[in-house]
Structures are given as structure tokens and as C-alpha cells.
C-alpha positions in Angstrom: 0.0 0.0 0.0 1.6 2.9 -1.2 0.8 6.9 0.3 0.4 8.2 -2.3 -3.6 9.2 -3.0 -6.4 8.8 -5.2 -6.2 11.6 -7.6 -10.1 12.1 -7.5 -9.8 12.9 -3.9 -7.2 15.8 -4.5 -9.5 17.3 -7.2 -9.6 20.9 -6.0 -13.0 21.3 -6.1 -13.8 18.2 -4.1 -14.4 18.5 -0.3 -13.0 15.3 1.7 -16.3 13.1 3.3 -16.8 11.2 6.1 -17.2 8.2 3.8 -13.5 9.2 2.3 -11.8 8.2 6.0 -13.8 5.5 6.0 -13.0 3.8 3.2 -9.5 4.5 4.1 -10.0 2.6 7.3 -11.5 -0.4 5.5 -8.3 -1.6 5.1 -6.7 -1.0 7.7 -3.9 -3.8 8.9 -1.1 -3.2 11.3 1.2 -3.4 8.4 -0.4 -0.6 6.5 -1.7 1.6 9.5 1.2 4.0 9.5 0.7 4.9 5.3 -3.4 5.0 6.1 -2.0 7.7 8.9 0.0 9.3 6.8 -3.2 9.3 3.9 -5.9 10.6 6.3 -3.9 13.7 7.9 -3.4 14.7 4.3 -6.8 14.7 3.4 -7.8 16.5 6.5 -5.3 19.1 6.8 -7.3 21.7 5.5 -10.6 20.7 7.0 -11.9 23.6 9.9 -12.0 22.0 13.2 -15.9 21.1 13.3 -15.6 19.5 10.0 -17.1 16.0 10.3 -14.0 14.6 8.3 -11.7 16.4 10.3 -13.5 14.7 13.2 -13.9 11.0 12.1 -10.0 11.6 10.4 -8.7 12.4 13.7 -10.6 9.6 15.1 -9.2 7.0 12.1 -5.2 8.5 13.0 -6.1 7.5 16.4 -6.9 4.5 15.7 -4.8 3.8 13.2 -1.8 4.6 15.8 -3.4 1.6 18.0 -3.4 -0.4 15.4 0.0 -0.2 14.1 1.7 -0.4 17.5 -0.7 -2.8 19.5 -1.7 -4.8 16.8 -5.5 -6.0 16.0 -7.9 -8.6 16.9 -10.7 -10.1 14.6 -13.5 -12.0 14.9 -15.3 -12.4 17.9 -17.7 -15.8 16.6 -17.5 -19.3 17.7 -13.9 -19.7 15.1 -12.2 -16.5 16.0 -10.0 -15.3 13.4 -6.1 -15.1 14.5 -4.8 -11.4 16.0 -2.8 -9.8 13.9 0.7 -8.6 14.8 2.0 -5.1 15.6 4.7 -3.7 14.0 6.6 -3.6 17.4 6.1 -7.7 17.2 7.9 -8.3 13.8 11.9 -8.1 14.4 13.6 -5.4 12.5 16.8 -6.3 10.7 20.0 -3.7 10.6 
């Protein structure tokens, strides 16, 4: 996953939504939090304050710092689905 973003979501004339962040945050991993992060405070860096992107993007970089540090757990059924590792579990080589 790469940081760089969607060019329809740069258009000038286009105001960043709610359902922008959130597709962002669809696929969110522990191993692509960090670039999500990145992608999100882009898009909302020009928001006001009370914008409700600015609001749910903060929320998502939140988040997305949890995820990328703490790792993730899915599933919650009767077959739970492994957690998925943090960056801080994966060894980092010199």
C-alpha cells in the first residue's frame, strides 16, 4: 500500500467526506496503519476544526496509531480469526 492518494480525492473542487476516511479505514492492517495515517492527515489538513471529516480523520489516525503499534484482533464468533501482529512484534533487521 503505497501513500500516495487517489487523484479524485485531490481534485480541487472536491471536499473530503466522512465516507472518504472511512473507506481509508477499511483496510486497515497493522502493516499498512502507519501509510493510512499518513493518507488521512493529508486529506484532512485543510478541514476547519468542526468539519465532520476532520472529526472521524482524527478519530481514524487515532486508531490507526493503536493499530499499528498494538496490533488487532478479529472475529469475535465461535472460530475466531487469529490477532494480527504489531509492527513492534515483527523483528527489524539492521
Amino acid at each position: 500500500m503505497a501513500e500516495a492518494e487517489q487523484p479524485e480525492r485531490l481534485r480541487g473542487d472536491r471536499r473530503t467526506t466522512v465516507d472518504d476516511i472511512r473507506g481509508l479505514m477499511a483496510s486497515a492492517t497493522p502493516h499498512f496503519a502507519l501509510q493510512l495515517r499518513n493518507r488521512v492527515r493529508k486529506l484532512i489538513a485543510g478541514l476547519d476544526a468542526d468539519d465532520p471529516a476532520r472529526l472521524a480523520g482524527e478519530r481514524a489516525i487515532a486508531e490507526l496509531q493503536q493499530i499499528a503499534y498494538s496490533g488487532e484482533t478479529r472475529g469475535e464468533g465461535e472460530e475466531p480469526l487469529r490477532p494480527l501482529p504489531s509492527l513492534s512484534d515483527h523483528a527489524v533487521a539492521p
